[in-house]
C-alpha positions, 0 to 999 in steps of 0.5 A: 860329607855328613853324618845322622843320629837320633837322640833317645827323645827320637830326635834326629840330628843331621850334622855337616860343615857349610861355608857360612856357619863352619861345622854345623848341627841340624835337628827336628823332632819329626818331618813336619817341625822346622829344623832348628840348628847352632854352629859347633865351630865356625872356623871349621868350613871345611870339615868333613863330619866322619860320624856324630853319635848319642848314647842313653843319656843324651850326650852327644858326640861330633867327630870332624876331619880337617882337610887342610891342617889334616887333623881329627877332633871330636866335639862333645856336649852334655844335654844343655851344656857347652861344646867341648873339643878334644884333638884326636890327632893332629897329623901336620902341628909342630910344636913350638913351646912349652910355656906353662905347667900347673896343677896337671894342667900344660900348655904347648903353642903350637904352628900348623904347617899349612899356610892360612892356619895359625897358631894354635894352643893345646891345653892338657888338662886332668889327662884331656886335650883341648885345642884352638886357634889363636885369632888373628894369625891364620895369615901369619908368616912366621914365629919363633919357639922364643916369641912367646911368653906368659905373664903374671896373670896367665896370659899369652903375649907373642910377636909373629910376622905377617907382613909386618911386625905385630904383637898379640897379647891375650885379654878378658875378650880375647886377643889384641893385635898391634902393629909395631911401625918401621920394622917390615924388612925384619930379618927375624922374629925378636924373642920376647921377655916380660918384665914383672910389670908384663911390659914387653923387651925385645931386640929385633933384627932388621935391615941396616939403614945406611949399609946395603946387606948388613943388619941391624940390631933394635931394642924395642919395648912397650914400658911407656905405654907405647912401643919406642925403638933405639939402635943399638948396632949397626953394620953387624952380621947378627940375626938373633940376640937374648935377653934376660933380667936378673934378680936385681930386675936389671936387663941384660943382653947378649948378641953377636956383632961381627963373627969375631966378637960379640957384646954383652950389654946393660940397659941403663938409663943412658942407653946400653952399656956394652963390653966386647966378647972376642971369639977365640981364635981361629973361631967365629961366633954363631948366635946365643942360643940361651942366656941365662942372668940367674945363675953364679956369672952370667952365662950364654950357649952358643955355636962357634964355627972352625972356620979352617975346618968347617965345624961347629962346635957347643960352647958355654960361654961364661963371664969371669972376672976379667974376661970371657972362657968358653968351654966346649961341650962334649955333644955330638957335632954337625947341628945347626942353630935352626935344630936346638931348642935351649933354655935358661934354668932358674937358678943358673944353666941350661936344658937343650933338646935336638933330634939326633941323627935317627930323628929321635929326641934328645935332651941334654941338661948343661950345668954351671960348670958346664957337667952334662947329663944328656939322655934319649927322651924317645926313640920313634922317628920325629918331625920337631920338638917344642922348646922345654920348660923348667918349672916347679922341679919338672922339665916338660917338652913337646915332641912330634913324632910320626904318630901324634905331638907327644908331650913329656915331663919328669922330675928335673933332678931324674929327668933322664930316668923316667920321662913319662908321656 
């Protein structure tokens, strides 16, 4: 499919997607002069140009369809200015995160739900949304909404599969892609936390080597330069595990190891020093679903199954002076760790979201003390819900509903008085 306009010089532009240019525009002046032509967008070869307009002062307009992701953009160009793309409509993007909220300007990563199509960045900006691929995942396998992190200077770092275990971090250029060796039956993505020196910290998931279907549980890191690996369990049930620094720039960890305990860890020079967390009884132990080091004690989320019964129930978990107390949090039951998206709050507790039993966003925001103050963000019917971000006195999350990624945000004291889209 192809679309024609002609400019207020008369002339006539002719735009269409090709395999080898992507998304291409065409120009002459009258039917004797050769046609000239530029690339709007070379990823997208399988375009379908739905209209291209002009108005009086030579701006000219691009709208294109995306067969595949199922998304409508619009590229748009002053006369001798850059091209511009703004996201219409993106029918198959599920948000992952929120990472970064300044000066009216958000970003949300998102996945598109496709295979072959990547991560994706959505950047609003003074009310504009600009979109695009992060290069080199259209093969990626899978991510987590707690892999990516950005540093000091802005920039994105992320672990994702594909196939093997890599780590992408954000240059002047563009993007790096490392391949970390010795991982490829990972059981899961690692979550990433960045040091102030933007050096990476993950625990991973993977294979146990000596015992057929149990895990193992790795610390890995870039802080020499080059990514070294150390066991730190082996012969355990854990699929994920947090860490955090604390203000001191301590690494802390938690993880669950067996379902009836778990550990909670400090990296020193000497490896991890490791004190156990006992499940109270007659309780297992889910994974932590935020940790949380910058708070009065250090403190952990997580589900806890009623093994009798077959119920979880949500727990802060809270490191007093001689032992562990979890505190069962007063929020409705049957969800899963695969449904919360939780975060750390600077300054101690937590701020979760799920979709409740009607597909709708919910936010609950979780105290020291384990106090709630839960509210309904949106009432439509939604698909998922990115991971929130507490910053500068305002929480943001990123919900897609049935019409389109919604991204709200509202002061973090009111957060449930006036969410605002």
């Amino acid at each position: 499919q192809m679309s024609a306009a002609i400019d207020p010089g008369n002339r006539f532009h002719l735009a269409f997607a090709d395999a080898e240019n992507g998304a291409t525009i065409y120009a002459k002046q009258n039917e004797a002069a050769e046609w000239t032509y530029e690339s709007i967008n070379p990823d997208y070869f399988d375009s379908l140009i739905t209209a291209v307009d002009i108005n009086a002062a030579g701006d000219l307009a691009i709208i294109t369809h995306q067969e595949s992701p199922g998304s409508l953009h619009a590229q748009t160009r002053a006369p001798g200015g850059p091209w511009r793309e703004i996201v219409l409509g993106e029918g198959t993007a599920s948000p992952l995160a929120v990472l970064q909220y300044r000066d009216g300007r958000a970003l949300v990563i998102g996945e598109q739900q496709h295979d072959g199509k990547g991560l994706r960045t959505f950047v609003l900006d003074d009310d504009r949304i600009d979109s695009g691929r992060i290069p080199g995942t259209h093969s990626v396998d899978s991510t987590d909404f707690r892999s990516f992190a950005l540093d000091a200077q802005d920039r994105l770092h992320f672990f994702a599969m594909d196939r093997e275990l890599y780590y992408f971090h954000q240059t002047d250029g563009g993007f790096e892609k490392e391949k970390i060796s010795g991982f490829r039956e990972a059981v899961t993505v690692p979550y990433l936390t960045l040091d102030a020196m933007d050096h990476a910290h993950a625990m991973l998931t993977t294979s146990s080597p000596t015992k057929e279907d149990f895990h193992a549980i790795y610390y890995i890191t870039n802080s020499s330069g080059a990514w070294t690996s150390e066991l730190v369990a082996d012969l355990a049930y854990v699929r994920y595990a947090q860490l955090a620094f604390d203000e001191k720039g301590s690494l802390y960890g938690v993880w669950n190891y067996s379902g009836s305990f778990g550990f909670f860890g400090r990296r020193s020079e000497n490896g991890w020093e490791k004190e156990i967390i006992p499940a109270p009884d007659p309780y297992l132990l889910r994974s932590p679903l935020a940790f949380n080091m910058s708070g009065p004690s250090p403190q952990f989320l997580t589900l806890i199954h009623d093994w009798y019964h077959e119920t979880d129930t949500l727990n802060l978990v809270t490191r007093g002076e001689s032992d562990w107390t979890f505190q069962q949090l007063d929020v409705p039951w049957g969800y899963q760790e695969a449904d919360i998206r939780a975060t750390a709050v600077p300054g101690g507790g937590f701020l979760m979201t799920f979709l409740d039993r009607d597909d709708a966003l919910v936010m609950y925001r979780v105290a020291p003390d384990g106090s709630l103050i839960s509210c309904r963000v949106d009432a439509k019917r939604g698909n998922d819900q990115g991971r929130p971000l507490v910053i500068d006195d305002e929480v943001l999350v990123a919900f897609r509903s049935e019409e389109a990624i919604q991204l709200y945000r509202a002061p973090f004291g009111a957060m449930c008085a006036s969410p605002r889209p």
